[in-house]
C-alpha positions in Angstrom: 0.0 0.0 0.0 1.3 3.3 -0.8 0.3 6.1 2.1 0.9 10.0 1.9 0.8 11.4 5.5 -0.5 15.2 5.8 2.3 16.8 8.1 1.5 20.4 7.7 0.4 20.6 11.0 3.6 20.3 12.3 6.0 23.3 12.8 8.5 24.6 15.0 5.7 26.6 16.9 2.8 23.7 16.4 -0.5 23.6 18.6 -1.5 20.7 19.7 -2.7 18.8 16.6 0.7 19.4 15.7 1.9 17.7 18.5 -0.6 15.1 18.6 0.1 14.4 14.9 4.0 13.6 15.7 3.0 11.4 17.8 0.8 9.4 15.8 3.2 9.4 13.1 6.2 8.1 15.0 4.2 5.3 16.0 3.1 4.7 12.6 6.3 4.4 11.0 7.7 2.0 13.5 4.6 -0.5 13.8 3.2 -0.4 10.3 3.8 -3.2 7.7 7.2 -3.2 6.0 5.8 -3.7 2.4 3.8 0.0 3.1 5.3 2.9 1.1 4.6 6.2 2.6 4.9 9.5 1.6 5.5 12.5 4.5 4.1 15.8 3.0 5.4 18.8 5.1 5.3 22.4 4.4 7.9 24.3 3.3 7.5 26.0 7.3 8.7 23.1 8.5 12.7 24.0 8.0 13.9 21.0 10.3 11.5 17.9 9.9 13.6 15.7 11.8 13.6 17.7 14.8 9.6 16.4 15.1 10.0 13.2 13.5 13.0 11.7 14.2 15.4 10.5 11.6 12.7 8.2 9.3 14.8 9.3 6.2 17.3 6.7 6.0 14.0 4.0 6.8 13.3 2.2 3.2 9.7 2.4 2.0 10.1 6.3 3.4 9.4 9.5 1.0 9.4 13.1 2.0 7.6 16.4 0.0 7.7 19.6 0.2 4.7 22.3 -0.7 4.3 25.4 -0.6 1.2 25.0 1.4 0.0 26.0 4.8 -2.2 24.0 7.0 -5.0 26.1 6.3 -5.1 25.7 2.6 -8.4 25.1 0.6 -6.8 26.0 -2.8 -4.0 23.5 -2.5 -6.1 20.9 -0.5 -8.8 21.0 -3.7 -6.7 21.6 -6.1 -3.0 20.7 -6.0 -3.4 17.9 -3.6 -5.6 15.5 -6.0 -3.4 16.0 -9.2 -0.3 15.2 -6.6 -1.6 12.0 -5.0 -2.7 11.0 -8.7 0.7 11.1 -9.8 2.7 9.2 -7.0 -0.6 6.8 -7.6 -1.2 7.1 -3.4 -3.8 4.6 -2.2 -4.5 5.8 0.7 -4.1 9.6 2.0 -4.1 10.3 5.9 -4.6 14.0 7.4 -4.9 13.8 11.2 -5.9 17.8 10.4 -9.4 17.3 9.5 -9.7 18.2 5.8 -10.3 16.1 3.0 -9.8 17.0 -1.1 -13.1 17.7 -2.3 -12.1 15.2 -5.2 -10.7 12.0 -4.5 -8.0 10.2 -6.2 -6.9 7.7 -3.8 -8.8 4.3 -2.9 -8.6 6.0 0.6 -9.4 8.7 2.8 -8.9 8.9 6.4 -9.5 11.9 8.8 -8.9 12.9 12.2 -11.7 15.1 14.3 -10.0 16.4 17.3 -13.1 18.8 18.5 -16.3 20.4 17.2 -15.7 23.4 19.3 -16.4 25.2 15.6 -19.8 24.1 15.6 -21.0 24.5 19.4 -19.1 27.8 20.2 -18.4 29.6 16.8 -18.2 32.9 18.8 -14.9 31.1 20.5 -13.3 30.5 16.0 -11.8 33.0 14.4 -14.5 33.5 11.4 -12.3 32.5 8.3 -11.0 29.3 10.6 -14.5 28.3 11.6 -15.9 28.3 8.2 -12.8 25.9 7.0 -13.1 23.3 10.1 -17.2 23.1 9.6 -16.9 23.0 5.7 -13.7 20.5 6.2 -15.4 18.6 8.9 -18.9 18.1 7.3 -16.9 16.8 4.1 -14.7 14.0 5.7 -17.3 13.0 8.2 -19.4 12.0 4.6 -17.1 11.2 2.7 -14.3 9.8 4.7 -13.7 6.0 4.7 -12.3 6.0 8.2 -12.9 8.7 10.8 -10.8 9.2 14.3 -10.8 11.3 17.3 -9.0 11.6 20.0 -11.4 11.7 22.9 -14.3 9.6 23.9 -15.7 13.2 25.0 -15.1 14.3 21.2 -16.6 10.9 19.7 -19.8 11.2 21.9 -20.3 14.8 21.0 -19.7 14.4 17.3 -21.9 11.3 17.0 -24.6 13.1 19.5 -24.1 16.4 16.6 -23.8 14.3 13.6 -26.9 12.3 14.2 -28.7 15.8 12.6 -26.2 16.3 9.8 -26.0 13.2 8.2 -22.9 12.0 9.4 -21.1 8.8 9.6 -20.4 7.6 13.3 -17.5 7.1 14.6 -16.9 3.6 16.7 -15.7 3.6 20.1 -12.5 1.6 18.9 -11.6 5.0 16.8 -10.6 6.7 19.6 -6.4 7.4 19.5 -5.1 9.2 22.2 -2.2 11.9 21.2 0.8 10.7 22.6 3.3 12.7 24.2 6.8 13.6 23.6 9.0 10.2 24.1 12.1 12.5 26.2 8.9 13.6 28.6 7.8 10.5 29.0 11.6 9.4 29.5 11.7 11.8 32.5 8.9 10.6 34.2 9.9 7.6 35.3 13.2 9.6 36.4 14.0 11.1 39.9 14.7 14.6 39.2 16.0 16.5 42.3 15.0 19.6 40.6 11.2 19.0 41.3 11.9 17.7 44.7 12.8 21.4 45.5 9.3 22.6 45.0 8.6 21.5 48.6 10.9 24.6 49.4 10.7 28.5 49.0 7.8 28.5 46.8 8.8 32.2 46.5 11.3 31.5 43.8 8.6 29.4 41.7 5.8 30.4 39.5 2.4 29.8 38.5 2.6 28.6 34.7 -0.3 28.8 32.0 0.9 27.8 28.5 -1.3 27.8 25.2 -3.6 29.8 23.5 -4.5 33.5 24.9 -7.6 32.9 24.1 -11.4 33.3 26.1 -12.1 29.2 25.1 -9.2 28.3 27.2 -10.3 29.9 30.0 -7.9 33.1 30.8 -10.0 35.6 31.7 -11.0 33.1 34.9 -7.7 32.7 35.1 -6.6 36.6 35.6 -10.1 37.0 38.1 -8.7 34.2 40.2 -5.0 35.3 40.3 -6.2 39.1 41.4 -8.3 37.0 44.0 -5.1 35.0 45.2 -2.9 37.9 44.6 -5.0 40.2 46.9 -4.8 37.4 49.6 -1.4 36.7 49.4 0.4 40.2 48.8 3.9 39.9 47.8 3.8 36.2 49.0 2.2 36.0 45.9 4.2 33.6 43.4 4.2 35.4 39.7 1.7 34.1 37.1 3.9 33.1 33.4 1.4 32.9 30.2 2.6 31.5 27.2 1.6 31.2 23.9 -0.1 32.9 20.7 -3.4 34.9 20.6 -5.8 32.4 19.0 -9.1 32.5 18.5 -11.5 35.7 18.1 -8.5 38.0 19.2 -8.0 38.4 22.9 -6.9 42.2 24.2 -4.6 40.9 26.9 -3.0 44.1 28.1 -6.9 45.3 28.2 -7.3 42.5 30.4 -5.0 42.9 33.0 -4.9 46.5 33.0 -8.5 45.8 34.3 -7.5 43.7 36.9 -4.8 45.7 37.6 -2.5 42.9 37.2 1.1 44.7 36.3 2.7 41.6 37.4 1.9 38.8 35.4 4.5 38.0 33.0 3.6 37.4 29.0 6.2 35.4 27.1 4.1 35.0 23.9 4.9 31.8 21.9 7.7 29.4 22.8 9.6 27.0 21.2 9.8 23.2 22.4 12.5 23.8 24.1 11.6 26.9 26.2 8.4 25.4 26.8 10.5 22.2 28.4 12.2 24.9 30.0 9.3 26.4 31.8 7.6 23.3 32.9 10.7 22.3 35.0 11.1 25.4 36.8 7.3 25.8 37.4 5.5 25.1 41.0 2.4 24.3 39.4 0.5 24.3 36.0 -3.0 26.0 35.3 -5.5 24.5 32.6 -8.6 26.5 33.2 -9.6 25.8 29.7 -13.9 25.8 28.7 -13.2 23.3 25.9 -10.9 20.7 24.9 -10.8 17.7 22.6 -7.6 16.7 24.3 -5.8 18.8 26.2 -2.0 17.8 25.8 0.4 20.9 27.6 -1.5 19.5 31.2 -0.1 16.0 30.5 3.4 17.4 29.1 3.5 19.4 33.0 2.5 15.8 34.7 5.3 14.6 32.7 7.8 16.7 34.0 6.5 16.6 37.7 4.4 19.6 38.1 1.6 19.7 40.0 -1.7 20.4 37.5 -5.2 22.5 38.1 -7.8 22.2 35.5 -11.1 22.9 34.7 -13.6 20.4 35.3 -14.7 20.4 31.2 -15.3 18.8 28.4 -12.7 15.6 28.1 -9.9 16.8 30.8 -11.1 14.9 32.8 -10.8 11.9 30.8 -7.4 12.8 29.6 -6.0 13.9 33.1 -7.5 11.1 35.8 -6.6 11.3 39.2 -3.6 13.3 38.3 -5.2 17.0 38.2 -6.6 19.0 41.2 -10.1 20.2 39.3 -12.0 23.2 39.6 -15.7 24.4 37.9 -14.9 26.4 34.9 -16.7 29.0 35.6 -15.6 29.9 39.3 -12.2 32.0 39.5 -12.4 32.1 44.1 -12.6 28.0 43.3 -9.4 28.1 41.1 -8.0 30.8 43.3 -8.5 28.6 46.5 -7.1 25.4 44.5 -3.9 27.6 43.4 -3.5 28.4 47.7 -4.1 24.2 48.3 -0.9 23.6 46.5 1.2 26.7 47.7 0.4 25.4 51.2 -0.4 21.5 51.4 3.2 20.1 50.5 1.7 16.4 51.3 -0.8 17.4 47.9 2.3 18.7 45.8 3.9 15.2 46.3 1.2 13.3 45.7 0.1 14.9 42.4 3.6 15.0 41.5 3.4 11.1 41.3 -0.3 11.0 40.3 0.7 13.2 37.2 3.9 11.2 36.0 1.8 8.1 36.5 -1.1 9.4 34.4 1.4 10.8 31.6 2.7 7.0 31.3 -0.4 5.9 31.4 -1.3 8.1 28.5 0.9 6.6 25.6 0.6 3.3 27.1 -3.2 3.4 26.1 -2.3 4.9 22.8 -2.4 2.6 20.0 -2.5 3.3 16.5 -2.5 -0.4 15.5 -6.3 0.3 15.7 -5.6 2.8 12.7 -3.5 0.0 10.9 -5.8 -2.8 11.0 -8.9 -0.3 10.1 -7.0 0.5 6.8 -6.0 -3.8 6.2 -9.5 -4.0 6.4 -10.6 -1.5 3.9 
């Protein structure tokens, strides 16, 4: 069988489907049969490829392409992409991004749905992005001959919605959970004397928030509950560390904390893999308050490196995160704010979550199997 691979969700400064899609592939390429071909298409953003892949180059049966394409691409996706998976006659073409060629030229399709956030809360999409995920997701949920997810909160939810629309359900054995990164994962099974000194002057620590600035994932209940804790507190106050892009509808974030009067909190904007690995190692505790999530991945990649997590009690985080998160209602900044004080204070929590999290990360790509994927496509 001959496979392309979409890869243009992964960048030096990918989201989460990025992320999640490295993992997939990895696994892919190692378990898959050794008479498959596959092609890797990446964008021409993507200057290092191995950085996210590892070194699959030298791997016979492995093919890698360039395009001048970006991951939100309708032109190239309905035009370009058929004529090229025509000529390197592809029988099967995977994009764990959601969106399908309009025409199809292979014997296969396969999709991935992370969310449907675009459909419940299209106040929460940027306009032009919502239009392509609900046009992209109502084509490969039809037309698709194998759909995934990565939740059983997103399968339920797109089933429940699709029921209306026409759309194909999704099994519960279509369900692959994003792994993490293998060197996080690595680390959690380590003793790292670094994160034993978080029982110490919490002082010297901070509160860490890393992802989208973005009202979906929950910041503005995030600022309410750090004025809340920081009027408490005083200058015993640890500092609060956002990092990430502005996604969504934008988000005024120097309108917001010059509100809250919140001079303080330090903005870092987005960060590369390795400041982000950075930051989670010198952080006392990790904040998700996120409203909606088909996954949720930077709260596992904290548990992987030790750090205590709080997250919203929404959507699939709960799923995703166990017994290893402290959890809070979405909506309730003096609960957050209180949960933020339990760890400051409680050092017989911090321990505990420190192991509960490692455990749960492990957990995570242990449960992850994309032989499900595999033996869906020997099938078809």
């Amino acid at each position: 069988m001959r496979i392309l691979w979409d890869c243009r969700s992964i960048s030096p400064f990918m989201g989460g489907i990025g992320h999640a899609n490295v993992g997939w592939l990895r696994q892919f390429l190692r378990v898959r049969p050794e008479s498959w071909n596959v092609w890797l298409l990446f964008s021409v953003v993507n200057s290092d490829k191995n950085t996210f892949i590892g070194d699959f180059s030298s791997h016979s049966k492995i093919n890698v392409i360039t395009v001048q394409a970006a991951l939100i691409d309708s032109r190239f996706e309905n035009i370009n992409l058929p004529v090229l998976l025509e000529r390197h006659k592809i029988d099967c073409y995977v994009n764990p991004c959601f969106s399908l060629p309009a025409i199809k030229t292979t014997r296969l399709q396969v999709s991935f749905i992370h969310d449907i956030v675009f459909f419940d809360h299209p106040e929460w999409v940027e306009a032009r992005l919502g239009g392509y995920l609900r046009h992209g997701t109502d084509l490969a949920m039809q037309k698709a001959d194998a759909i995934f997810t990565v939740s059983e909160f997103s399968r339920q939810r797109i089933n429940t919605f699709g029921t209306e629309r026409g759309w194909n359900a999704i099994p519960s054995g279509n369900v692959l959970y994003p792994m993490l990164d293998e060197k996080l994962v690595i680390e959690a099974r380590k003793t790292n004397s670094a994160l034993k000194s978080r029982s110490g002057n919490l002082r010297n620590g901070y509160i860490l928030y890393l992802g989208s600035i973005e009202f979906k994932k929950g910041i503005t209940i995030l600022l309410d509950a750090y004025r809340v804790l920081h009027d408490k507190l005083g200058s015993h106050c640890p500092e609060l560390v956002l990092a990430g892009g502005v996604g969504g509808q934008s988000f005024d974030l120097n309108a917001a904390l010059a509100s809250r009067n919140l001079s303080t909190v330090k903005y870092l904007g987005r960060v590369s893999e390795e400041q982000k690995h950075a930051l989670f190692v010198s952080a006392h505790m990790f904040v998700f308050p996120s409203h909606y999530e088909g996954f949720g991945i930077p709260p596992l990649e904290a548990m992987a490196c030790g750090v205590p997590v709080i997250a919203s009690r929404a959507t699939s985080l709960p799923e995703v995160l166990g017994d290893g998160a402290l959890y809070f209602d979405e909506h309730d900044c003096s609960g957050l704010a209180c949960a933020i004080e339990q760890i400051l204070t409680d050092h017989v929590l911090r321990e505990r979550m420190t192991a509960d999290g490692r455990k749960q990360a492990i957990q995570n790509n242990q449960r992850t199997n994309i032989s499900r994927l595999i033996d869906t496509l020997k099938v078809l």
